[in-house]
C-alpha positions as CSV (number, residue, x, y, z in Angstrom):
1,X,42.1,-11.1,38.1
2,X,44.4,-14.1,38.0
3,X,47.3,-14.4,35.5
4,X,46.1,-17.9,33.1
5,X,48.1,-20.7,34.0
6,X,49.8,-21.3,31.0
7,X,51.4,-17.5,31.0
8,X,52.3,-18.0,34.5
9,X,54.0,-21.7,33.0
10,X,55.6,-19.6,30.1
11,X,57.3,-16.6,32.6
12,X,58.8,-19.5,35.4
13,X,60.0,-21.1,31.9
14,X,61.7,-18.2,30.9
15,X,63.0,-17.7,34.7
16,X,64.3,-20.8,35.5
17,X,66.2,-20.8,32.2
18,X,68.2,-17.9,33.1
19,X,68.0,-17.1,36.4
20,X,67.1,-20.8,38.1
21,X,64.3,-22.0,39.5
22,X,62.0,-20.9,42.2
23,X,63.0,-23.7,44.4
24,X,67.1,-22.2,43.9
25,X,65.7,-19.2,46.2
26,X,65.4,-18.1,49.2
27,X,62.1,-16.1,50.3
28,X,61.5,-13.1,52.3
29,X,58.3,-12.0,52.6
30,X,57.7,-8.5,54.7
31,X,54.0,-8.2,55.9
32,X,52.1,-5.5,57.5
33,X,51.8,-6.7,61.4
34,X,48.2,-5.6,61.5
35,X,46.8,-7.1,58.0
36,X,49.6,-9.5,57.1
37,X,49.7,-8.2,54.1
38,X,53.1,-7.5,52.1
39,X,54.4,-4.4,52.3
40,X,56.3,-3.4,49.4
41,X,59.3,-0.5,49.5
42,X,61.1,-2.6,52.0
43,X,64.8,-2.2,51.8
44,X,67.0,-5.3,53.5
45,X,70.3,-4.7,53.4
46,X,73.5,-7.8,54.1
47,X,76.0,-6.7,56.2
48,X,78.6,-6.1,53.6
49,X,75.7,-3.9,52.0
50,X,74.3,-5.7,49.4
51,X,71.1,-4.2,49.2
52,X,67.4,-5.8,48.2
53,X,64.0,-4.2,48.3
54,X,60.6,-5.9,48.6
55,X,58.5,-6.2,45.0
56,X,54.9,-5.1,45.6
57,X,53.9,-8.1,47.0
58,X,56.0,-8.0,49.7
59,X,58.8,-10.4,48.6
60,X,62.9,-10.8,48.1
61,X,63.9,-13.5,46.2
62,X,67.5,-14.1,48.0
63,X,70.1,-16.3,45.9
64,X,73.2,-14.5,46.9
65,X,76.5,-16.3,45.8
66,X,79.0,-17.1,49.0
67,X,75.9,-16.3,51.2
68,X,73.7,-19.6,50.6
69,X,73.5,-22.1,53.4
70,X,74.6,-20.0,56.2
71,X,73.1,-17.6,58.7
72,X,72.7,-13.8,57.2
73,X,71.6,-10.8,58.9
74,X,69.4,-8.5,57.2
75,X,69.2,-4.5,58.5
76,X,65.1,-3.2,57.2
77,X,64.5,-0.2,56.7
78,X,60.9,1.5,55.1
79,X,59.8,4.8,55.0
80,X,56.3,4.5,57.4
81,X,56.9,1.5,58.9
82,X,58.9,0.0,61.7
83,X,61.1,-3.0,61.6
84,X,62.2,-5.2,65.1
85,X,65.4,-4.9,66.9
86,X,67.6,-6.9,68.3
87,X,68.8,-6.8,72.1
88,X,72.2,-4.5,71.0
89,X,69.1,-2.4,69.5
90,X,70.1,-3.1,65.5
91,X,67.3,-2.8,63.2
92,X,66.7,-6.1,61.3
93,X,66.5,-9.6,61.4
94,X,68.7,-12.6,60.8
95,X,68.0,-15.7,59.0
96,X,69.4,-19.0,58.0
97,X,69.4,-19.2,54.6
98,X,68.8,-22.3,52.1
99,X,67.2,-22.8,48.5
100,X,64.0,-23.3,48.8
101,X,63.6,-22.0,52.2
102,X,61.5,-19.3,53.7
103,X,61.4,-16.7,56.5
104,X,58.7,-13.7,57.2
105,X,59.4,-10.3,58.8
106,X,56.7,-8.3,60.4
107,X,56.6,-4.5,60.5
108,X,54.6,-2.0,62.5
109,X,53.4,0.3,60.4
110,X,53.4,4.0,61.7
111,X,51.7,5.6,59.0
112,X,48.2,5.9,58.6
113,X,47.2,4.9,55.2
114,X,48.5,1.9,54.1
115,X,51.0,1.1,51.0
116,X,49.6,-1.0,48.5
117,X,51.5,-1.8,45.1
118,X,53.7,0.4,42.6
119,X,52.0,0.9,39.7
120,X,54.2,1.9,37.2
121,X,57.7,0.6,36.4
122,X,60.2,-2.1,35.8
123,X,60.1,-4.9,37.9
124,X,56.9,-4.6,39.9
125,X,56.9,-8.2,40.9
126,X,60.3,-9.1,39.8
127,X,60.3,-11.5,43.0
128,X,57.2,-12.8,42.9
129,X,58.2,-14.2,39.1
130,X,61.4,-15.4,40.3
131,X,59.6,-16.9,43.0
132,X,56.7,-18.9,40.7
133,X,54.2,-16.7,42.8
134,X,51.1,-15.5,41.3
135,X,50.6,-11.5,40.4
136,X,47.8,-9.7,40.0
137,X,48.5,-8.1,36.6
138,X,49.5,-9.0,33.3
139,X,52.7,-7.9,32.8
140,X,54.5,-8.4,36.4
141,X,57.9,-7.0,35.2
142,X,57.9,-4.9,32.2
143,X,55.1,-2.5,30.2
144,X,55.6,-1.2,27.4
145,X,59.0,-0.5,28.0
146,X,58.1,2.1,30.7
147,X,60.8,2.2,33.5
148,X,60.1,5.1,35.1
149,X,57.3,7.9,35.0
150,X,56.2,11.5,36.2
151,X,53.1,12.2,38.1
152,X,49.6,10.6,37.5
153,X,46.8,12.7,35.9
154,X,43.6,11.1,34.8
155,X,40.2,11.1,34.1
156,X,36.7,8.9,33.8
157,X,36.4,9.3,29.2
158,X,34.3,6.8,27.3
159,X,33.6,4.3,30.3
160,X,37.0,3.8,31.0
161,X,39.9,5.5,33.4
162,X,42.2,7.3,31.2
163,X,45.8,7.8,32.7
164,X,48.4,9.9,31.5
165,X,52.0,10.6,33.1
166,X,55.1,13.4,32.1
167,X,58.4,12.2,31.5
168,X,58.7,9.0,30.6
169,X,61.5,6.8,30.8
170,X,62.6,4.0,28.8
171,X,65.5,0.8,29.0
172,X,67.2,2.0,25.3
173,X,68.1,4.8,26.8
174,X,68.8,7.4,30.0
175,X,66.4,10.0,28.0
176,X,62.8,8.5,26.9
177,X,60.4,11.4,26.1
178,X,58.6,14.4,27.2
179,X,54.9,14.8,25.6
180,X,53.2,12.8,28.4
181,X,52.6,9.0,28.1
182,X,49.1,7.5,28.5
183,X,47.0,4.2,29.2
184,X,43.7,2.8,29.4
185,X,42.1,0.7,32.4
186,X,38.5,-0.8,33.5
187,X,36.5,0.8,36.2
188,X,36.2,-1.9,38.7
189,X,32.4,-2.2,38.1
190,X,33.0,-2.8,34.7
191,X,35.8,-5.6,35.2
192,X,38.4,-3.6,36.3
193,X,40.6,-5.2,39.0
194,X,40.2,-4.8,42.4
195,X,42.3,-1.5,43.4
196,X,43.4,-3.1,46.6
197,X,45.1,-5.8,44.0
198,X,46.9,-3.7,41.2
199,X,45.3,-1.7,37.9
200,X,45.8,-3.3,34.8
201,X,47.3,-0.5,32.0
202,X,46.8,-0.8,28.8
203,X,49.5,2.1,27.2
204,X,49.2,3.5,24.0
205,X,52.8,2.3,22.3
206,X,54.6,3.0,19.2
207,X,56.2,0.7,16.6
208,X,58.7,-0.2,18.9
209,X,56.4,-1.0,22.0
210,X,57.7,1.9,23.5
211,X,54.6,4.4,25.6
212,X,54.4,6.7,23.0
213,X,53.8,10.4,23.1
214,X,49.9,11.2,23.9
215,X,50.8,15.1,22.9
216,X,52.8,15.1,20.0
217,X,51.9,18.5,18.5
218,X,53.4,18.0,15.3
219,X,54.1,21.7,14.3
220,X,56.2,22.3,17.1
221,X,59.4,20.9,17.0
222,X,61.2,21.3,20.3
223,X,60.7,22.0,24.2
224,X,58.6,19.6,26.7
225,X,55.0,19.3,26.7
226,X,53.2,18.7,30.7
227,X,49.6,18.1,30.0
228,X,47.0,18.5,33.2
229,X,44.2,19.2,34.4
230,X,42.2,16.2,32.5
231,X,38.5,16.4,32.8
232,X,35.4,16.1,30.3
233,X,32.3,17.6,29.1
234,X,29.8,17.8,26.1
235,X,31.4,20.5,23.4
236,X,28.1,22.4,21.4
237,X,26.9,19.7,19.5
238,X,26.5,17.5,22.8
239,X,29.6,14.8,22.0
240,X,31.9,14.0,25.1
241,X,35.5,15.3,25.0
242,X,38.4,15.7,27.0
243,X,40.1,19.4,27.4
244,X,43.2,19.8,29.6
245,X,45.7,22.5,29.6
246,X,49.2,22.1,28.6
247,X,52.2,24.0,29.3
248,X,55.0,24.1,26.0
249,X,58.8,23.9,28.2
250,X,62.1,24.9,27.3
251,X,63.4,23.6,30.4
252,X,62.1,22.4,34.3
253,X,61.6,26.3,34.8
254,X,61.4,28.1,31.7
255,X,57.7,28.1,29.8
256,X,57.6,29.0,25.8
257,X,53.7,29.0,25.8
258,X,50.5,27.6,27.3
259,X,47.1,26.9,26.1
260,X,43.8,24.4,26.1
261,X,44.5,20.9,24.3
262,X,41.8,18.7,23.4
263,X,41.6,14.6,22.8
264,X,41.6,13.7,19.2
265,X,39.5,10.1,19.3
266,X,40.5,9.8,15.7
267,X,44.2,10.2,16.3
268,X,44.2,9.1,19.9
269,X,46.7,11.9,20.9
270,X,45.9,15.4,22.2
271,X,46.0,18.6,20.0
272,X,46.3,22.3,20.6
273,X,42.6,24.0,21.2
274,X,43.8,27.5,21.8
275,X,46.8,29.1,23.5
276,X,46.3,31.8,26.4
277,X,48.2,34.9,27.0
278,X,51.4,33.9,28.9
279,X,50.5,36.0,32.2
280,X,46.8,34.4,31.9
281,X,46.5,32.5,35.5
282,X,42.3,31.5,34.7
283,X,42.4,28.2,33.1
284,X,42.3,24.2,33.9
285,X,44.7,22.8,36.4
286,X,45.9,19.4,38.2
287,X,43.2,17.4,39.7
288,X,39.9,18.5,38.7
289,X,36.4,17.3,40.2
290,X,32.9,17.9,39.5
291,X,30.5,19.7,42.0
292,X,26.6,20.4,40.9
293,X,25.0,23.6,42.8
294,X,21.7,24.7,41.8
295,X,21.7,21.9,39.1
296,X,24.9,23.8,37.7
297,X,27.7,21.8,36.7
298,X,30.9,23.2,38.1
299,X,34.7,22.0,37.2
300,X,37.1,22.6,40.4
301,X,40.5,23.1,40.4
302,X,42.8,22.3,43.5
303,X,46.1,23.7,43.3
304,X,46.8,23.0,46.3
305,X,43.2,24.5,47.5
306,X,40.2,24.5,45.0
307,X,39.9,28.2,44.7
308,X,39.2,28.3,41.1
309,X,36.0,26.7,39.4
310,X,34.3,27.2,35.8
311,X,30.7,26.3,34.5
312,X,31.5,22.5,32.9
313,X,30.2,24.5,29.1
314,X,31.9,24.5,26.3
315,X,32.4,28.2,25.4
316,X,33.1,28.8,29.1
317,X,36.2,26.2,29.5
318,X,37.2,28.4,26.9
319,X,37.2,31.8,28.2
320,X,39.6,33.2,31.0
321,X,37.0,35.5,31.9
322,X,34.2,33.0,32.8
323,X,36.5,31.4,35.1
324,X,35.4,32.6,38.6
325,X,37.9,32.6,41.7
326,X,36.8,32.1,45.5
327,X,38.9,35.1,46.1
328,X,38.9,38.3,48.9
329,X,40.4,40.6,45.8
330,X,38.0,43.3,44.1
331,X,36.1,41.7,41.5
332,X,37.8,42.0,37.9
333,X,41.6,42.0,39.7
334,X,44.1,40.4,38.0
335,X,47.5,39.3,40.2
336,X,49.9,41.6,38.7
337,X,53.0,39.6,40.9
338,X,53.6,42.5,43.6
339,X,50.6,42.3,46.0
340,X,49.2,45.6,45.0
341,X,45.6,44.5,43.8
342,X,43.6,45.9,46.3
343,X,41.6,43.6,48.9
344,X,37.3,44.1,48.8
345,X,35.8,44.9,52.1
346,X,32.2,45.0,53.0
347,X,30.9,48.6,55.2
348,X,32.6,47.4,58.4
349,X,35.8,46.5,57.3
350,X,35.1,42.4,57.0
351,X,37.1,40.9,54.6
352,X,34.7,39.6,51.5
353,X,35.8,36.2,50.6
354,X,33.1,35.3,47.5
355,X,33.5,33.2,44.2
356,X,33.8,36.2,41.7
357,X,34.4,36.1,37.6
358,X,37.3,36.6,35.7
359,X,39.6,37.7,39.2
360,X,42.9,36.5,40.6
361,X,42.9,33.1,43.0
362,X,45.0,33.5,45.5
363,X,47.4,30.9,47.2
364,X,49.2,31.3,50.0
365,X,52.1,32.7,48.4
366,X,50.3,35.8,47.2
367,X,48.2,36.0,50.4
368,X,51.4,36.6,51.8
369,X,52.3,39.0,49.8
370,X,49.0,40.8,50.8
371,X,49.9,40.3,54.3
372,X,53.6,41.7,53.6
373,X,51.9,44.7,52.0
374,X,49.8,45.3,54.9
375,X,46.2,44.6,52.8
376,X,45.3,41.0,54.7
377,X,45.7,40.4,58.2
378,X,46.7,36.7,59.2
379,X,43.8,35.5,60.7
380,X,41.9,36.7,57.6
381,X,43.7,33.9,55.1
382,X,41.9,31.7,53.7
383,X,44.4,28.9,52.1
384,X,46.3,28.3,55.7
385,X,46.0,24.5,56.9
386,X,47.6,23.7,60.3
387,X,48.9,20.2,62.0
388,X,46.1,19.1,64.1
389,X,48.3,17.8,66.3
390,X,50.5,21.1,66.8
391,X,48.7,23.8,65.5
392,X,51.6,24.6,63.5
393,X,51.1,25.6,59.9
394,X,51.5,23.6,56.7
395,X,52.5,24.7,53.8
396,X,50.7,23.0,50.8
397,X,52.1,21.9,47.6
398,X,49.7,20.3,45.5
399,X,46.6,18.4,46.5
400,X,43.9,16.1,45.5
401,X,39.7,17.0,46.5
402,X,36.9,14.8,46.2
403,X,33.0,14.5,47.5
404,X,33.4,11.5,50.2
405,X,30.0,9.7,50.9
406,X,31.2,8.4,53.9
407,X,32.1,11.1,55.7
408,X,29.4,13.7,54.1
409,X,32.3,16.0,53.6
410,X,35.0,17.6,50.8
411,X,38.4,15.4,51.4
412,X,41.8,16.5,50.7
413,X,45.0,14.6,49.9
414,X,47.5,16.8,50.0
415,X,51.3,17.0,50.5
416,X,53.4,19.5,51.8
417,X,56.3,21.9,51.1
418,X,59.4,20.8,53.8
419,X,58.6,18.9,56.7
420,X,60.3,15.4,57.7
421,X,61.3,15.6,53.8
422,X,60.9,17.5,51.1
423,X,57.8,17.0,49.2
424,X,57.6,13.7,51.0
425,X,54.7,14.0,53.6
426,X,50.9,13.4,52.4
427,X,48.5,15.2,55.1
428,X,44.2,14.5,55.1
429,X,42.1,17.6,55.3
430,X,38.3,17.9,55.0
431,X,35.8,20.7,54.8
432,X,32.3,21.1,54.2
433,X,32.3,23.2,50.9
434,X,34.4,22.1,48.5
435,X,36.8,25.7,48.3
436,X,37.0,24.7,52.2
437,X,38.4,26.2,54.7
438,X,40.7,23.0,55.0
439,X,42.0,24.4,58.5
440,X,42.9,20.9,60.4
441,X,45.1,18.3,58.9
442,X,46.9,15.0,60.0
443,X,49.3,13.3,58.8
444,X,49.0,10.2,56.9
445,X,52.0,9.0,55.2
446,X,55.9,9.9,55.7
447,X,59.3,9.7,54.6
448,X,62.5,10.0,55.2
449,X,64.5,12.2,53.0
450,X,62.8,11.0,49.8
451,X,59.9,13.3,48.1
452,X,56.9,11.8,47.4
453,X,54.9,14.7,45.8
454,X,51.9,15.2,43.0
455,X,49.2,13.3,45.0
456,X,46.4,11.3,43.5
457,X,43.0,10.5,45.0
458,X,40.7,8.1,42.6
459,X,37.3,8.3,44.2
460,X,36.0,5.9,41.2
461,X,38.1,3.5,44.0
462,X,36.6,4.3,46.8
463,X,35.1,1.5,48.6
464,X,32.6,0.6,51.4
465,X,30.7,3.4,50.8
466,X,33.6,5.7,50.6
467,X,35.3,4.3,53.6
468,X,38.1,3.1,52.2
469,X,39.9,5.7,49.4
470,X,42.4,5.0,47.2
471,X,45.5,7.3,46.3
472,X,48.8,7.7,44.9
473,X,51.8,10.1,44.2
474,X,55.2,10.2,42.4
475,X,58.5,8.7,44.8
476,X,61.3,9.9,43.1
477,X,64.7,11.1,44.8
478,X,64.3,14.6,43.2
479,X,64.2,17.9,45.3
480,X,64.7,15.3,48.4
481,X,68.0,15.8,49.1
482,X,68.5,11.6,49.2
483,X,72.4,10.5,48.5
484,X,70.7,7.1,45.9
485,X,67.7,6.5,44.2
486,X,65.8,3.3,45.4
487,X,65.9,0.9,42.7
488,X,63.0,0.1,40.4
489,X,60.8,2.0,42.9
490,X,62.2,5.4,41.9
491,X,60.6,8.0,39.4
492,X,57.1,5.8,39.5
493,X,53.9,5.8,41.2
494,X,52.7,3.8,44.1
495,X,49.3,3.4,45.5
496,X,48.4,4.0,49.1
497,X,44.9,3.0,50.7
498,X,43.6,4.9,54.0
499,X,40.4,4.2,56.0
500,X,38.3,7.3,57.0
501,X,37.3,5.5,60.2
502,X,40.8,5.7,61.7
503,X,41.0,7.2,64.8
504,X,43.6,9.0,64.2
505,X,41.8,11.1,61.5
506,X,38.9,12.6,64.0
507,X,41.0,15.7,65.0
508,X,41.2,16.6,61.4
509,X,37.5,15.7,61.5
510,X,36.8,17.9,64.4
């Protein structure tokens, strides 16, 4: 949708009062070579390192002091994409700069799904106000106070996409708060915007128009609450709700308890269902997605892979032992951490891979262990993914599975532990069953030395029949080892857009 004219008159108002008027800067626009579109995450830098990057429409609004009215070169830099160089083989581009004056700098972009728009943040189209250009949502620079934000988790509740986030911060202050944050937005067929234009969030604020916390838990008075695994069913008298689990933190790596929390419409926060046994591993978990076999409703739960499913009934959400595991342990094993649960084999010695009830997943970690322990052999795993490319393995982190209509097939967004960054590289898998094997992967987004992790696919975006997907993840600094954090852009959540009919996809296809 398009901002009314009279807020648009109202913002360049306020601009130009403070910061001049449109026609005072100079733009830069960075577009996509292959869809002209802008490209945001774009960092220009002047040679005595004054450093700008691109708002999600692509755009710099340059008004330097001493730098007006003469030539200045520009290094680009942006993770993905590739920017011209010059004949001493510089990155970048030089322009002549004047109010009111423009210039446009095309980049090649190397990786296969395309960047669309942050999502979350200060300043989204900070340049685009300064710049009287229009924006696709209603609050271009600042909502509800949110500057920064952890990891998207969501789910389709009461006809609307319900989107909740960890840590939270705030302008008032370097700490904001840790009981997950939480907005509302329209499904595209119901008015929503376009998801190649933006999503429009509507956050649930406090007094002070600050996101407030969506788990409060009143009778607990300290530690962090990370709420996931989101999804919804009918509880026994047939009404709708929304369970997720929730872990209670001392600290990033210490956990005081964990349970099932359930959505409170009354209240409009979640509240403590039950809590589990601390060693309990059978319970909701980061992206779930709905599969129907035999007319049974299943919930799935990727982490990375989706080796863990339970009936979508309300007693059964509730009970470890109802969860089932697609698992080559002995049916009824727990994990008990060492790799000594014992593997089930069939008369011939065949490793017996089956979903089985209230029994141990198994991620790569522990299949190793097996392995280690002499129990699995290699080429019997089940949660190894390789480069299509190389053959070499990837090690998976968290990951995102949905039914795609285009391809007939079970896709994965994924992103991996290591590689050209930590946390930073997103790979596509696919597999006919929905617990896989995802064996084949390619890579479709990159970056360098800054983690990207917690993936996202919304396949209530999917377009063209499933052709076109929509997905995001968190780009933060943290765990990537990068000396500075991108400004605006870092801790926040940015939307990428990849087309199944790329070439470059068939060998994970294959």
């Amino acid at each position: 949708m398009r901002i009314p004219t009279t807020i648009i008159a109202v913002l360049l108002l306020s601009v130009a009062t403070v910061f001049g008027a449109p026609e005072d800067y100079f733009a830069i626009e960075v577009v996509d070579a292959d869809t002209g579109r802008g490209v945001p995450l774009v960092e220009l830098e002047t040679v005595n390192n004054i450093r700008y990057v691109t708002d999600s429409n692509g755009l710099i609004a340059f008004n330097e002091p001493g730098l007006m009215n003469q030539r200045v070169f520009f290094s680009v830099r942006s993770h993905g994409y590739e920017a011209p160089k010059d004949g001493f083989g510089i990155t970048g581009k030089a322009f002549d700069i004047k109010p009111g004056g423009s210039a446009t700098i095309k980049l090649k972009r190397i990786n296969i799904a395309e960047r669309l728009y942050r999502i979350t943040g200060g300043g989204i189209y900070r340049d685009s106000v300064l710049l009287g250009r229009d924006t696709p949502i209603k609050h271009p620079v600042l909502n509800a106070q949110v500057l920064g934000q952890d990891s998207t988790l969501n789910a389709v509740y009461q006809g609307k996409v319900w989107w909740f986030w960890g840590d939270t911060n705030r302008p008032a202050y370097p700490l904001g708060h840790f009981r997950m944050s939480g907005a509302t937005s329209k499904l595209p067929a119901d008015g929503g915007l376009d998801p190649s234009k933006g999503v429009e969030l509507n956050y649930f604020v406090d007094d002070s128009g600050f996101a407030r916390a969506m788990a409060p838990f009143p009778e607990v008075k300290k530690g962090l609450y990370w709420l996931n695994g989101f999804f919804v069913l009918p509880d026994e008298t047939g009404r709708e709700r929304m369970i997720s689990h929730y872990n209670h933190m001392e600290s990033l790596y210490k956990r005081l308890d964990h349970g099932l929390a359930i959505f409170n419409d009354d209240t409009q926060a979640f509240e403590q269902l039950r809590t589990l046994d601390d060693k309990e591993d059978l319970h909701p978990e980061a992206n779930p997605f709905d599969v129907t076999i035999g007319g049974k409703r299943y919930v799935y739960f990727p982490e990375p892979y989706p080796v863990l499913r339970v009936r979508a009934e309300w007693a059964a959400v509730q009970d470890p032992a109802q969860y089932e595991s697609f698992t080559c342990l002995k049916p009824g094993t727990r994990w008990d951490g060492a790799g000594k649960p014992e593997v089930e084999r069939d008369e011939n010695g065949h490793v017996k891979w089956a979903w089985k009830a209230n029994t141990s997943w198994l991620d790569r970690k522990r299949e190793q262990a097996l392995i280690d322990a002499g129990k699995l052999k290699s080429d019997e795993a089940w949660c190894r993914t390789v480069d299509a490319a190389s053959g070499k393995p990837i090690v998976l982190h968290f990951a995102s599975v949905a039914w795609n209509e285009f391809r007939k097939k079970y896709v994965m967004i994924t992103v991996q532990i290591g590689g050209t960054s930590m946390l930073g590289e997103y790979w596509y898998a696919e597999a006919d069953a929905p617990e896989g094997p995802y064996r084949k992967a390619v890579k479709i987004v990159t970056h360098d030395k800054y983690a990207f992790y917690n993936p996202r696919h919304h396949p209530y975006f999917d377009q063209q029949g499933g052709r076109l997907i929509y997905f995001e993840g968190t780009y933060t600094q943290q765990f990537s080892g990068a000396t500075e954090a991108t400004p605006r852009y870092d801790y926040n959540q940015i939307m990428y857009r990849l087309d199944l009919s790329d070439p470059r996809l068939k060998a994970a296809q294959e």
